[in-house]
C-alpha distance (Angstrom), angle and dihedral (degrees) to the residues before:
residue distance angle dihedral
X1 . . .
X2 4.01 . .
X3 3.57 91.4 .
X4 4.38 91.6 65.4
X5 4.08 83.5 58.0
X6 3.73 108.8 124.1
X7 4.14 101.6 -146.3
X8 3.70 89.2 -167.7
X9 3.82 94.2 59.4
X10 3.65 89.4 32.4
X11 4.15 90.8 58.3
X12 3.73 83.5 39.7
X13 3.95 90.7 63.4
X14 3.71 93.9 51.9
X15 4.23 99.2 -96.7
X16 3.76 116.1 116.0
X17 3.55 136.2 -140.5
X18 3.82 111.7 -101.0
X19 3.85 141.7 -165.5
X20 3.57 93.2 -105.2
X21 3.52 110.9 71.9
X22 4.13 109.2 -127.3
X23 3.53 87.2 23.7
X24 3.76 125.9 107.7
X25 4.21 141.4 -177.9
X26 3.54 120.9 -140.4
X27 3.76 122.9 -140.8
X28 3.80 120.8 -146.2
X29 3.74 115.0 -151.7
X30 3.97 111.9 -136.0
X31 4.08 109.0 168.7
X32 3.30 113.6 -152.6
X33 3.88 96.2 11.1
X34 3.90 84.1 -85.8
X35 3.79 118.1 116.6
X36 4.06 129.2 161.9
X37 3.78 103.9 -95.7
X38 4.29 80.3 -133.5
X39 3.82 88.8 78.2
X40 3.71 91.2 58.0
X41 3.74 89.8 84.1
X42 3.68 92.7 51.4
X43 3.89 94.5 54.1
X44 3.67 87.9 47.2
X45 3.55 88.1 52.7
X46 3.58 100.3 59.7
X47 3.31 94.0 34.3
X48 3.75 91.0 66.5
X49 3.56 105.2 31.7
X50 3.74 95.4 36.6
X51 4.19 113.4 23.2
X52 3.46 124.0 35.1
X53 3.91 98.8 -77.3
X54 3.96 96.4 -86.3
X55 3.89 135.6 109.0
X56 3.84 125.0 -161.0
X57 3.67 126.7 -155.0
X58 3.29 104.4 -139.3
X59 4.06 117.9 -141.7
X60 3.93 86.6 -114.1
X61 3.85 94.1 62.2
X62 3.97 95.1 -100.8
X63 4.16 129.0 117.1
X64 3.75 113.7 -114.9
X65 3.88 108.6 -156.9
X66 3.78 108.3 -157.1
X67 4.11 134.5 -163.0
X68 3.68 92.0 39.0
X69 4.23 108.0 158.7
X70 4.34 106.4 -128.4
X71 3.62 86.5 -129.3
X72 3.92 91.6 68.6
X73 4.25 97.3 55.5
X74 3.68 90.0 115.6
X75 3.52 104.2 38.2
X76 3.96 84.7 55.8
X77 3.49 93.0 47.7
X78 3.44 91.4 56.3
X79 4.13 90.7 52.5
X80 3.81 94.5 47.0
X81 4.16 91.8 49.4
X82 3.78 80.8 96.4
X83 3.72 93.5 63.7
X84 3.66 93.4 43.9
X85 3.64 100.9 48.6
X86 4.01 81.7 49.9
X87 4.21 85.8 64.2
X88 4.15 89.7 43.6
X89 3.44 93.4 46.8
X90 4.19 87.4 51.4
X91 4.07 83.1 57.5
X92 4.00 105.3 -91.1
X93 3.94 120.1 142.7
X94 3.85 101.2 -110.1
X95 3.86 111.8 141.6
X96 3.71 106.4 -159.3
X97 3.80 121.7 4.8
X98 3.40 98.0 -162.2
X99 4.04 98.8 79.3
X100 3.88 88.2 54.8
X101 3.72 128.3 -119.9
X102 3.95 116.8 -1.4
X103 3.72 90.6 -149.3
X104 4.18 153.8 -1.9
X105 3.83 101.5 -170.3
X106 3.77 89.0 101.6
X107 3.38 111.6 55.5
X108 3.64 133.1 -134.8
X109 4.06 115.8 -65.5
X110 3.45 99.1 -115.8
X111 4.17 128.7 -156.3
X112 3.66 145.4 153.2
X113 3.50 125.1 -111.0
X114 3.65 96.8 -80.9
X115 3.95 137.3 -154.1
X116 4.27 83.6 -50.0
X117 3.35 76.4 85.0
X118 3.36 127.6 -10.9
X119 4.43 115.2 78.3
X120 3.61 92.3 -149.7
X121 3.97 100.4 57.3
X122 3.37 116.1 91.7
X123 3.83 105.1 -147.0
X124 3.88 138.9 6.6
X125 3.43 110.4 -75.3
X126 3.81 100.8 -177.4
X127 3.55 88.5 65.8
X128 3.57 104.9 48.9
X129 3.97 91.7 43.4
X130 4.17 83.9 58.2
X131 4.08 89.8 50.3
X132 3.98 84.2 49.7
X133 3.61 89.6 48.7
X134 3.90 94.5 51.5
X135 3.87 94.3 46.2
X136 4.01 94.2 48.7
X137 3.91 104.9 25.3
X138 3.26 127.2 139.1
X139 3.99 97.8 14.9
X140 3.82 124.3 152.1
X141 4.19 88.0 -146.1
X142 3.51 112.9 114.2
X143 3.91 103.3 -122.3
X144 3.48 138.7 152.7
X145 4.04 119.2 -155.4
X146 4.12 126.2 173.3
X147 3.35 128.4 -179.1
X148 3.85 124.3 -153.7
X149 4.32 128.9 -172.7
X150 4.45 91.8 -137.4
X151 3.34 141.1 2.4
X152 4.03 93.7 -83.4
X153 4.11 74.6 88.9
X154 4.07 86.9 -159.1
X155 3.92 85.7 177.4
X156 3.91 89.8 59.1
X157 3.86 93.5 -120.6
X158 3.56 88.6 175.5
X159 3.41 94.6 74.0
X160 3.81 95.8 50.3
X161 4.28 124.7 90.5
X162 4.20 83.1 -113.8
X163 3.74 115.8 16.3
X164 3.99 110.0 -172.4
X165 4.16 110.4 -156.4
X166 3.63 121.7 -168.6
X167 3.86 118.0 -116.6
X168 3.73 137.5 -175.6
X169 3.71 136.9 -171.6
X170 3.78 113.2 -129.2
X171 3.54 116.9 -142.0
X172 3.84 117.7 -156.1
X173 3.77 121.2 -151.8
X174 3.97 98.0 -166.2
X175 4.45 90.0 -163.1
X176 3.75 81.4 65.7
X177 3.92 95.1 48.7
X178 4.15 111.5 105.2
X179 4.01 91.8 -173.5
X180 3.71 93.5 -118.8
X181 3.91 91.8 127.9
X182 3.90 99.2 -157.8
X183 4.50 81.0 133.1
X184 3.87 82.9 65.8
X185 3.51 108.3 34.0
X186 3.78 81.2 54.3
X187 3.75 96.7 52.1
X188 3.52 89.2 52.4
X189 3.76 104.9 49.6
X190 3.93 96.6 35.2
X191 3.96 110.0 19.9
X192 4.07 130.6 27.1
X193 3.97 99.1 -59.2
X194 4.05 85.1 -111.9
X195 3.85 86.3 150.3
X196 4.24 130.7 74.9
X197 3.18 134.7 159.5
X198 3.72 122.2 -120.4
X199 4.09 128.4 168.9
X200 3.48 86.1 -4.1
X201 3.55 104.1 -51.2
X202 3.31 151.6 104.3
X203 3.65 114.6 -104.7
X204 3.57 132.2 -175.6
X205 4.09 142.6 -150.5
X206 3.26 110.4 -142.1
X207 4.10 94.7 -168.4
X208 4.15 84.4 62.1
X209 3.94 104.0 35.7
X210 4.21 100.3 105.9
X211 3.96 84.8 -172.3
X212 3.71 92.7 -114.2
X213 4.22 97.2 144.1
X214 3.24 105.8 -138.9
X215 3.68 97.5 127.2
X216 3.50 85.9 57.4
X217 3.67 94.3 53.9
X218 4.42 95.3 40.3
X219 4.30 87.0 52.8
X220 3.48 110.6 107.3
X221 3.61 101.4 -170.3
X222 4.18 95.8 37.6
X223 3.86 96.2 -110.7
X224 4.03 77.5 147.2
X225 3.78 114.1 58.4
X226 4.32 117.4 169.3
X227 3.81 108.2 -94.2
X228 3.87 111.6 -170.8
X229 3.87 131.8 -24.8
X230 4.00 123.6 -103.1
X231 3.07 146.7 164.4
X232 3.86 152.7 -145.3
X233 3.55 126.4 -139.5
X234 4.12 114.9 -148.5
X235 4.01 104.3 -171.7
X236 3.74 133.9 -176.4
X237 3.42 100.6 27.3
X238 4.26 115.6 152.0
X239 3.98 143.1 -174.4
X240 4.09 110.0 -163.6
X241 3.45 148.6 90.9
X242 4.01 105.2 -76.7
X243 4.15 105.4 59.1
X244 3.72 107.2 -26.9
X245 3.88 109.0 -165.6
X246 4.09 145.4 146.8
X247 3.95 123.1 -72.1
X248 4.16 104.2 -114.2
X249 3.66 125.3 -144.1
X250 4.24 111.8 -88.0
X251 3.41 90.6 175.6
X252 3.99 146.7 -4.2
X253 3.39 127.1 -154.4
X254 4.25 100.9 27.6
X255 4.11 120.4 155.1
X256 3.53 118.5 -128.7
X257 3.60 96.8 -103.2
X258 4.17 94.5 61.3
X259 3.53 85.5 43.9
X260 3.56 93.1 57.3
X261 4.08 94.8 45.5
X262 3.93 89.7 45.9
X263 3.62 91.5 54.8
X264 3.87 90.4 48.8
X265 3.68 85.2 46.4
X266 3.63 94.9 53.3
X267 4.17 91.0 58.9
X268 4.26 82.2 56.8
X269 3.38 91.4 53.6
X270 4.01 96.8 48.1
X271 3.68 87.4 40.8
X272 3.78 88.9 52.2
X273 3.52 101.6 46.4
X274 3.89 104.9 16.6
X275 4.30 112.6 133.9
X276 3.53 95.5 -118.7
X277 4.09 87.7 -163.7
X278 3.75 83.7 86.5
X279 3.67 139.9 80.2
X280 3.27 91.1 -136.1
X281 4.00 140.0 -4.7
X282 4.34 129.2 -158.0
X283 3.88 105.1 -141.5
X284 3.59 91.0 -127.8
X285 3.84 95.3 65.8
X286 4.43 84.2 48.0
X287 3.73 82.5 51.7
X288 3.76 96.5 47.4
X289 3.76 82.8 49.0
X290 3.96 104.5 50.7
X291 3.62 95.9 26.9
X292 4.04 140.5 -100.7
X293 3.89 90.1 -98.6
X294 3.98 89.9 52.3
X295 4.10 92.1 49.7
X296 4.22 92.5 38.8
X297 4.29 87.5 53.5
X298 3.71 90.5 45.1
X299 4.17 99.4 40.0
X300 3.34 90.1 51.6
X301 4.08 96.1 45.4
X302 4.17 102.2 142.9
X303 4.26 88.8 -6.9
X304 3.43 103.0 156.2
X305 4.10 101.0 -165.1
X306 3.54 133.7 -177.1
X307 3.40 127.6 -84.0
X308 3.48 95.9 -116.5
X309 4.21 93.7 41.1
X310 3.44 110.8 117.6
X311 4.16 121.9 -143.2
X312 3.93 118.5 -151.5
X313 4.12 108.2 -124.0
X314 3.75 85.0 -156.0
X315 3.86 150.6 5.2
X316 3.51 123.8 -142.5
X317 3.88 106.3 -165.3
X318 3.56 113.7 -151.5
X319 3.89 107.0 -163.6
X320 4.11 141.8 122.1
X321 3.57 111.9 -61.6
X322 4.25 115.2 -169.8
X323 2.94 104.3 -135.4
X324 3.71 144.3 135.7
X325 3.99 117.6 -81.7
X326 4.18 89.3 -18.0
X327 4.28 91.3 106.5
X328 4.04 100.4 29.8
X329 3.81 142.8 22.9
């Protein structure tokens, strides 16, 4: 009977509730953006024989399957464990694949294409999505995390609870330099004007480089070569009804490894101080609630950063706030 459905677990195992009532959607999960083109056939297979012969790309880089009859859950299940065994195989904590996906509240890792493919990214993005995935998946927590290769953030990590964007340090050889300045006319027209040219050379401000590269890739004669890879972490970020508003910048200049342990530290902090009242909870409305200097102590709980990382002392969160006169006369 449709009536003894459970929608909580049913959510839980990745279907959603619909419009229709004893119809479902299935969501594939596809961290990173980057699936095995050998699962194609399976989504087109229940998809036809199962939904009603459509796939959705979702906005978070997974395949909705729509139209799919309540009644067929486990039947599906058993056709996706394919897919699923693919993501435990790759190293995530999923116990048996053959009763489909052990949870949705985290949504899928999200990431542009990366430096795979893409010459202004500055790392691979693919792969660090899939270590994200394996150090938060499955959770029930309703987060949202993007990862992006430069500071163009194509994969709008601004508007994520964590947004990861790619940094590099550019190191300039000055023997190599040929005066033509096309690495600081660019900087000025397209990125922060962090470049000038003084004495005939290049010189550059370290307080407004965001890492992004491009002087590196405009050089003709490689007086900019990549020094190490960074980071900056964007946090708090939000679509919705109640305050919608931009992720800010936490911290600049992080290595993969802290940003791996502060993501894991975030989930302790929603777990710790998560209103469990709810069905569900953004961290950025438990941070609004306990504090920025609460969250910043925790998140950074045995962070060991670089020396040249630097930590926001505060965020000021510019968003829509409901409230009476503050929009219109």
């Amino acid at each position: 009977m449709i009536l003894d459905i459970d929608t909580k677990l049913l959510k839980k195992n990745a279907y959603r509730v619909t419009k229709q009532r004893g119809i479902t959607a299935l969501r594939i999960r596809v961290p990173g953006g980057d699936l095995n083109i050998k699962y194609l056939d399976i989504i087109k297979e229940v998809a036809e024989k199962y939904g009603n012969g459509t796939v959705h790309i979702t906005t978070r880089q997974g395949f909705e399957i729509p139209g799919i009859p309540m009644e067929k859950i486990d039947k599906i299940n058993e056709l996706i464990s394919p897919i699923i065994k693919g993501l435990k195989d790759e190293g995530v904590q999923i116990e048996d694949e053959e009763e489909g996906y052990p949870a949705a509240g985290t949504r899928n890792v999200s990431a542009c294409i990366g430096n795979r493919v893409c010459p202004f990214a500055n790392y691979d993005t693919t792969a660090l999505a899939l270590k994200i995935e394996k150090l938060i998946y499955p959770n029930d927590y309703h987060v949202k995390i993007a990862v992006t290769g430069c500071p163009n953030d194509c994969i709008k990590a601004h508007m994520q609870d964590i947004g990861i964007i790619g940094q590099v340090e550019p190191i300039y050889d000055p023997s190599r330099c040929i005066g033509c300045q096309a690495c600081v006319k660019n900087c000025k027209r397209r990125v922060t004007g962090a470049l000038t040219f003084e004495n005939f050379k290049v010189v550059r401000d370290p307080n407004r480089c965001i890492g992004c590269g491009e002087c590196i890739l405009k050089c003709p004669t490689s007086a900019w070569t990549r020094g190490e890879k960074y980071y900056r972490i964007v946090i708090m970020g939000r679509t919705g009804k109640k305050n919608p508003r931009l992720a800010q910048t936490f911290i600049e200049w992080a290595d993969e490894e802290s940003v791996l342990k502060i993501i894991k530290n975030m989930y302790d902090f929603i777990d710790k101080y998560i209103d469990r009242t709810l069905d569900k909870e953004h961290v950025g409305y438990i941070v609004d609630r306990e504090g920025f200097k609460k969250f910043k102590e925790e998140a950074l709980k045995d962070v060991k950063l670089p020396k040249k990382a630097k930590v926001a002392n505060h965020i000021d969160y510019i968003g829509y706030r409901y409230e009476r006169n503050t929009i219109y006369d």
